[in-house]
C-alpha positions as a printed Julia matrix, in Angstrom:
152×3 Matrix{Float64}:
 -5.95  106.38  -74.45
 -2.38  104.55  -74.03
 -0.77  107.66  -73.89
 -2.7   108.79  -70.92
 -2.33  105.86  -69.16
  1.54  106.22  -70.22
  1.1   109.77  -68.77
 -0.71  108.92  -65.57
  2.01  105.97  -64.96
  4.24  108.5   -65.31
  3.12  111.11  -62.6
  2.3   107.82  -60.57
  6.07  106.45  -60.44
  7.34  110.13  -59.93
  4.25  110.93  -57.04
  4.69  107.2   -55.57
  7.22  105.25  -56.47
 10.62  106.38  -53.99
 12.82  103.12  -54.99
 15.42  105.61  -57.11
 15.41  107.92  -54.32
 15.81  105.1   -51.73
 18.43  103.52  -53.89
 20.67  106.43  -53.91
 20.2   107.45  -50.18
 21.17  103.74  -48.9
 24.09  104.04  -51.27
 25.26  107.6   -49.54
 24.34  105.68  -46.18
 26.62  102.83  -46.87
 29.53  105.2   -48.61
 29.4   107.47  -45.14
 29.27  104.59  -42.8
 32.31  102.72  -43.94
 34.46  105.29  -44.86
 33.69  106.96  -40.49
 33.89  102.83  -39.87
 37.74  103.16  -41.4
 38.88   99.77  -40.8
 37.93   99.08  -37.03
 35.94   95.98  -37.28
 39.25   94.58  -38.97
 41.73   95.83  -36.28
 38.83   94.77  -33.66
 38.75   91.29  -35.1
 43.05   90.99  -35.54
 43.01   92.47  -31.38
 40.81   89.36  -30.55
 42.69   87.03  -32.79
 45.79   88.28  -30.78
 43.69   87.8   -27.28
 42.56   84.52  -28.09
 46.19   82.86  -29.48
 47.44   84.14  -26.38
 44.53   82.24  -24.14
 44.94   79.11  -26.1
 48.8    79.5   -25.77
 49.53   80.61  -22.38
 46.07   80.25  -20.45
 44.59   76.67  -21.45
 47.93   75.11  -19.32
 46.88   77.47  -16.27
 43.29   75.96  -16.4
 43.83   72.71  -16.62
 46.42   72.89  -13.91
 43.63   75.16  -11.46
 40.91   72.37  -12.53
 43.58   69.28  -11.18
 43.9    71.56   -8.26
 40.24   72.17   -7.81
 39.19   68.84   -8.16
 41.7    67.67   -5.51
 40.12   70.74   -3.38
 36.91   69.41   -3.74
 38.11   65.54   -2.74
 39.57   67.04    0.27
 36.44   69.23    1.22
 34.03   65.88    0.72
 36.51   64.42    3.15
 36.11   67.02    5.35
 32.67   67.53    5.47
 32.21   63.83    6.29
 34.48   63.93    9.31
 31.96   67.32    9.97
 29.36   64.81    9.97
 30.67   62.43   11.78
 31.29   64.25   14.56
 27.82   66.04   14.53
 26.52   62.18   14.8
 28.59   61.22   17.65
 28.06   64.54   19.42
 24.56   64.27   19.12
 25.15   60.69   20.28
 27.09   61.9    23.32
 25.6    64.62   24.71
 27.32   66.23   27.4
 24.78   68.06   28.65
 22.56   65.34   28.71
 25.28   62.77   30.06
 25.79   65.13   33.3
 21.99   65.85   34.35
 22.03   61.36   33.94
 24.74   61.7    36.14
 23.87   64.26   38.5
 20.3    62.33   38.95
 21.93   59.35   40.06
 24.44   60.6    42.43
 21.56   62.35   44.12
 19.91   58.66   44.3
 22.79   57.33   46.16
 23.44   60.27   48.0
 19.54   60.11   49.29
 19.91   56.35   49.87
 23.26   56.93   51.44
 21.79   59.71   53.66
 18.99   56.61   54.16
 20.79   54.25   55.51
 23.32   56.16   57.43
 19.9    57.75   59.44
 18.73   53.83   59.52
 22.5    52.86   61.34
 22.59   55.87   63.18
 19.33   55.16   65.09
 19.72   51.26   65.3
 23.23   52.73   67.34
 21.01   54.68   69.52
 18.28   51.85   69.91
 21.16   49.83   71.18
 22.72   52.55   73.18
 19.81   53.0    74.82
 19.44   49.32   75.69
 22.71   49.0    76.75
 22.16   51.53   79.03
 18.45   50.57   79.9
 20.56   47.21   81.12
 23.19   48.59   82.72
 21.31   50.6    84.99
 19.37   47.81   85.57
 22.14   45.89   86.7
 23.18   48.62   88.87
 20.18   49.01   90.36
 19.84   45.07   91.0
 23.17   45.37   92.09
 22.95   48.54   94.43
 19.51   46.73   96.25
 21.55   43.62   96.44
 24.2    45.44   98.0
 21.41   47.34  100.31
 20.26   43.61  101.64
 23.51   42.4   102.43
 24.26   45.47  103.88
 20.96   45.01  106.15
């Protein structure tokens, strides 16, 4: 009986068991991969050793520099946009637009009242025109009848 169970382990691990097989194909896997691989991850990683002693040499200076520069930029742009500001404020404040049609409404007050009183003077010169001349042709006539009875 142990030998048939020996037996039908046997035909078992050969029917089911594919770790040998496995084994030796991720073996051939690993043998064809590096050898078409060569040695590029190794010249990869000594190119980006080279790029980045050459950043932290050369380029680190240039940043630090552009950053001074940038944060003076920005200092002057705040500066700016505040005067921007200010003058929106004021201009809102000062409204030309606004400031003439104020304008324009009261010179056509004072015109109107100008035109007002210059109608008011012009007919109080009339009223007395006419009295004037309501008198003197009163006196005339008083004085043409009194010349008419002395005449007589």
């Amino acid at each position: 009986m142990s030998a048939i169970i020996k037996d039908a382990g046997d035909i078992w691990s050969r029917l089911f068991d594919h770790r040998p097989f496995l084994s030796g194909e991720i073996q051939y896997f690993i043998k064809e991969f590096e050898e078409k691989r060569s040695d590029r991850e190794v010249e990869n990683l000594f190119k980006t050793l080279e790029t980045v002693s050459e950043i932290k040499d050369n380029q680190i200076d240039k940043v630090f520099s552009s950053g001074k520069e940038l944060k003076d930029l920005k200092c002057q742009l705040d500066i700016a946009i505040d005067r921007c500001d200010s003058i929106i404020e004021n201009q809102s404040q000062y409204d030309t637009a606004k400031a003439l049609e104020v304008k324009r409404e009261l010179r056509k007050t004072e015109w109107e009242a100008f035109v007002v009183d210059m109608d008011a003077k012009f007919q109080k010169v009339d009223e007395t025109f006419s009295e004037k001349e309501n008198e003197l042709k009163e006196f005339y006539c008083d004085l043409e009848r009194k010349l008419h009875l002395t005449s007589d």
